[in-house]
N, C-alpha and C positions, 0 to 999 in steps of 0.2 A: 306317960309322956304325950303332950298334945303333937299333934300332927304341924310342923311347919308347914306357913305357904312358900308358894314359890317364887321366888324372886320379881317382879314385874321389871320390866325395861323401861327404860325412861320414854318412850314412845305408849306403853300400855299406860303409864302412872297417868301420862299427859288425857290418854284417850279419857281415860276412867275420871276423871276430874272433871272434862268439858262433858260426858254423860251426867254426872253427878248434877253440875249446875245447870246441865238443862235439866233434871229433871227435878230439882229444886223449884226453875221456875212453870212445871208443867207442863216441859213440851218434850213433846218425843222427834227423836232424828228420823227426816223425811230419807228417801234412797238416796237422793241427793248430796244430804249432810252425813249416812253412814259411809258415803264411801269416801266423802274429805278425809272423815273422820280415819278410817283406814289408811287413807293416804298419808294421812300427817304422821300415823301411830308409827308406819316402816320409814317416813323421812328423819323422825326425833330418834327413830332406832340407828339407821344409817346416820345422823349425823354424832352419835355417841363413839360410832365405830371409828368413822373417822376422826373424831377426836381421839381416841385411844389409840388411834397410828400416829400420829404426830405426836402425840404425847411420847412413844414411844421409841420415834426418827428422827424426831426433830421438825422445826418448822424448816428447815434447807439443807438440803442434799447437794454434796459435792460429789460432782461425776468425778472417773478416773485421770480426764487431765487439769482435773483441779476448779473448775467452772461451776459456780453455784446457781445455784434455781432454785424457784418456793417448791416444797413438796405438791404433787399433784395431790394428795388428798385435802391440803388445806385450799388449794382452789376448790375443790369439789364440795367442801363444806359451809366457804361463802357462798355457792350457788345456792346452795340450798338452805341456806341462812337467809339471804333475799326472797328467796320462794315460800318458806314458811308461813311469812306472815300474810300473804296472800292467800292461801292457802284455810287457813285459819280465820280470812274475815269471809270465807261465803259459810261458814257455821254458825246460825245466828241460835243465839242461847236464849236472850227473851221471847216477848213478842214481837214476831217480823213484821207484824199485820196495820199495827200504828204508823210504821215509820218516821221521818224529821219531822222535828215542829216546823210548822209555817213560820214564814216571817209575817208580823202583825202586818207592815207599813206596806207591804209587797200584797199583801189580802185585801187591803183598803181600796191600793188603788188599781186592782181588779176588782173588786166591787163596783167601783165607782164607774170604769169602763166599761161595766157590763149594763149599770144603773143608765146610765149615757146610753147606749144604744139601745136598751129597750122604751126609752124615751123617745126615740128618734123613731124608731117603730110602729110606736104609736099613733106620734103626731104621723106617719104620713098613712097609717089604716085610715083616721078621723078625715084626709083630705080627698081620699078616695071613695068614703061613704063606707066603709066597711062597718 
């Protein structure tokens, strides 16, 4: 009988997927990116938990004189619902090295302003005798 593995958490599944594609696309996690990476893997674990309490309690709790409130774990799970994705864009998977495309029409007419002033440049070396 083969050996099961062990369970992964939805925070390892998560980790080992964004390993997986960077390493797809040849890039290894700088210190940087191992330790989002860790970060994200205990926030996706933590936010399973607390899913499984509210799944559990319910999304509203009635105190003893009858007065309802959101459960504090599902605040605590949009916090970190918000925080995630943050979290998650300083992991960059491709290459980081290209960055955005230029904009053509914004390259032109910095071209042009640059063309312009070395023009101007010019003309006054030539009137100085340079």
């Amino acid at each position: 009988m083969a050996a099961r593995k062990p369970k992964q958490s939805p925070g390892q599944r998560l980790r080992a997927e964004i390993v997986s594609e960077m390493a797809e696309a040849h890039v290894i996690p700088d210190s940087k990116e191992a330790a989002l990476l860790d970060a994200v893997r205990t926030m996706v674990d933590r936010m399973a938990q607390l899913d499984n309490i509210v799944t559990i309690d319910g999304p509203i709790l009635v105190s003893a004189t009858g007065t309802q409130r959101a459960h504090p774990a599902l605040i605590e799970y949009r916090q970190l619902a918000g925080t995630l994705p943050r979290m998650l864009a300083g992991i960059v998977i491709g290459d980081s090295s290209t960055g955005a495309p230029k904009d053509a029409a914004k390259q032109r007419a910095a071209n042009a302003r640059w063309s312009r002033r070395d023009q101007l440049r010019s003309a006054q070396a030539a009137r100085a005798g340079l």
